[in-house]
Each structure stands twice: as C-alpha cells, then as structure tokens.
C-alpha positions as a Python dict, from the first residue, in 0.01 Angstrom:
ca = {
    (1, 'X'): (0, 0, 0),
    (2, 'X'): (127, -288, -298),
    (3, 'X'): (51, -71, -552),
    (4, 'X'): (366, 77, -731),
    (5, 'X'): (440, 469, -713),
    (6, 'X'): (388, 492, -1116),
    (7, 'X'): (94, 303, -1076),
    (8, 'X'): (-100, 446, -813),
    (9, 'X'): (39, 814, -999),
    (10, 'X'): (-185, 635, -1348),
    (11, 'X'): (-453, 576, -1138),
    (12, 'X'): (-463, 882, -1019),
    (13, 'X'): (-474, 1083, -1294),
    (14, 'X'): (-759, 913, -1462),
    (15, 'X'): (-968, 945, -1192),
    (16, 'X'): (-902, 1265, -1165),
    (17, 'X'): (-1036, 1386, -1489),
    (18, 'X'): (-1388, 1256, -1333),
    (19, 'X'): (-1354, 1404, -997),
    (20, 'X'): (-1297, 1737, -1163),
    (21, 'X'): (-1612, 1717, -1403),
    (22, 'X'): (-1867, 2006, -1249),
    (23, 'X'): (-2087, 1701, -1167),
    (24, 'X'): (-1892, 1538, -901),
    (25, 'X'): (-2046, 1738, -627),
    (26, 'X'): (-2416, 1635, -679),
    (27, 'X'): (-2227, 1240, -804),
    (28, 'X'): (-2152, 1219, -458),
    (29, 'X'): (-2458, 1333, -322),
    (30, 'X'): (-2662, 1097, -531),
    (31, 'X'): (-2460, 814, -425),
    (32, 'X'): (-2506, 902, -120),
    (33, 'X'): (-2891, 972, -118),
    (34, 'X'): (-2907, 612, -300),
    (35, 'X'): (-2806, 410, -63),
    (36, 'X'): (-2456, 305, -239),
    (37, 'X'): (-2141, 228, -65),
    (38, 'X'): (-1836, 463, -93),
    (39, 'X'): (-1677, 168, -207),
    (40, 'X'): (-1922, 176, -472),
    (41, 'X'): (-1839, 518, -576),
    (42, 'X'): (-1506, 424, -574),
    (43, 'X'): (-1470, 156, -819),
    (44, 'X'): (-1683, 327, -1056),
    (45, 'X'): (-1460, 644, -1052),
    (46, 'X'): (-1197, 402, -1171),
    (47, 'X'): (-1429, 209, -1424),
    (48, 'X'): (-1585, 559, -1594),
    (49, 'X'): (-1184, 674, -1620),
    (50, 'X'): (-1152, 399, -1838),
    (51, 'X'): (-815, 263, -1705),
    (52, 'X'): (-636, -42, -1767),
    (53, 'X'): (-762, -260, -1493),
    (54, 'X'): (-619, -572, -1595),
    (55, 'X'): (-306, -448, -1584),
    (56, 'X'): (-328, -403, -1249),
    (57, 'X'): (-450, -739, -1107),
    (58, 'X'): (-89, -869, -1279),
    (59, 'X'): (18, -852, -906),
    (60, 'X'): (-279, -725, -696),
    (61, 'X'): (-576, -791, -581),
    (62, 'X'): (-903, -626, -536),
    (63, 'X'): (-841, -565, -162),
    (64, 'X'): (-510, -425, -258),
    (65, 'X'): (-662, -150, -586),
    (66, 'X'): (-967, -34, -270),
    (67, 'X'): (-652, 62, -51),
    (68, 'X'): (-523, 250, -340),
    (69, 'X'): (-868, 347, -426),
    (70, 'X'): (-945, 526, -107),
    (71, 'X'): (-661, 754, -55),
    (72, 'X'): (-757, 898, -455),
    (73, 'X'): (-1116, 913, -419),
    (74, 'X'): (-1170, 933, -39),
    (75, 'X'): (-1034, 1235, 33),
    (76, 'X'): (-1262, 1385, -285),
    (77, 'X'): (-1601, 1211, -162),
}
C-alpha cells in the first residue's frame, strides 16, 4: 500500500465514526440489495466522513486510496 501510516491511521478514523453509526448494518444491506458495488460503498464511507480528499491525491491515485479503502471498510462490509 502507497498510502502513508499517518495517513491511512486519518482515514481510518473518519470512517470509522460512520461504520459505528447503528445504521451501518442495514447501510450495507441496502447497498447490497441495490445493486451497488462494494467499491461503491466504499468511497462513500470516505465521502460521508468528510475527509480531506485532496490531500490525498498530492501523491496517490484513485487505485492507490481503493487499496487503502478496502482493508478499512472491507473487513466492516
């Protein structure tokens, strides 16, 4: 993984705060039910924790943030 230790740590913890809403069961399940991707779910886990993106793409890429992206929310979906 690119992503930096303190970076990936960030990331972490403001996804986080979603994942642990009481809702995140029956999010998944939805998703899920919908059709959507994981990937989908993913990405917006990290746009509802309202992280800095930007700062992020300073030396990654979009391939690079899913890597990073799947071991936080993958193991929680």
């Amino acid at each position: 993984m690119k992503m930096t230790g303190t970076d990936f740590k960030r990331v972490q913890e403001h996804c986080a705060i979603i994942m642990a809403r009481d809702t995140w069961p029956a999010v998944v399940i939805d998703y899920a039910a919908r059709g959507l991707s994981a990937k989908r779910l993913r990405w917006d886990v990290l746009y509802a924790s309202k992280f800095p993106i930007c700062s992020l793409y300073s030396y990654l890429n979009d391939d690079h943030i899913d890597t990073a992206l799947r071991a936080i929310v993958g193991a929680q979906s």
